[in-house]
C-alpha positions as CSV (number, residue, x, y, z in Angstrom):
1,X,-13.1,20.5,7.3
2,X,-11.9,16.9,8.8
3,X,-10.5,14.8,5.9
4,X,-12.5,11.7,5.8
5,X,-11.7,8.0,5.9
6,X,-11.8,4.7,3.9
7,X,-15.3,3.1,4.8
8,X,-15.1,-0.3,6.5
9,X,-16.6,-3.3,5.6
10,X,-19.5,-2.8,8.2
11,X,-19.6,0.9,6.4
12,X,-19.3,-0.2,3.2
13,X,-22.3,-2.6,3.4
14,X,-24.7,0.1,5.0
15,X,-23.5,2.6,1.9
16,X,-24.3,0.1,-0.1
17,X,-28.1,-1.0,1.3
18,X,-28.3,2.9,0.8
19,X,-28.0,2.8,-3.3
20,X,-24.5,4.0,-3.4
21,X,-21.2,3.1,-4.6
22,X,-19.1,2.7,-1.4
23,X,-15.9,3.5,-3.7
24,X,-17.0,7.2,-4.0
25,X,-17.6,7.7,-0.6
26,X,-15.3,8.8,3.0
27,X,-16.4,8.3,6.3
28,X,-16.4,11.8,8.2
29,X,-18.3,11.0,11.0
30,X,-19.7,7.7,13.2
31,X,-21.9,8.4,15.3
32,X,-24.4,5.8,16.9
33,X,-27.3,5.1,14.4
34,X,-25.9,7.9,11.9
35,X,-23.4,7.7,9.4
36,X,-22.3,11.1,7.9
37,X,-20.7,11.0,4.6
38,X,-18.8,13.0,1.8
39,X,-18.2,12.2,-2.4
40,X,-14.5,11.6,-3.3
41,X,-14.9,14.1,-6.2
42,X,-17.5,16.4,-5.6
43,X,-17.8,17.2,-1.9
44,X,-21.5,16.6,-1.4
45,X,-22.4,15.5,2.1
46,X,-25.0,12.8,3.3
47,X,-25.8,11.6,6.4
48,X,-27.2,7.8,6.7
49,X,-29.3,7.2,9.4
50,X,-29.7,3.3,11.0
């Protein structure tokens, strides 16, 4: 499994329209118009699509 990274502002923003705290969530992936994610603490993955 890829370690994930610290969100942008760009990131954080789209997170956020989503209903979730941006401070509890890595960026594992970027793709165009999807935005896979992963929780700090518990692992679970989600994948925001644009």
């Amino acid at each position: 499994m890829k370690n994930g990274k610290r969100p942008t502002r760009n990131q954080k923003l789209a997170i956020q329209s989503a209903g979730w705290n941006p401070n509890n969530w890595l960026v594992v992936k970027n793709l165009p118009g999807e935005l896979h994610l992963i929780h700090r603490q518990t692992g679970t993955k989600k994948v925001i699509s644009a």
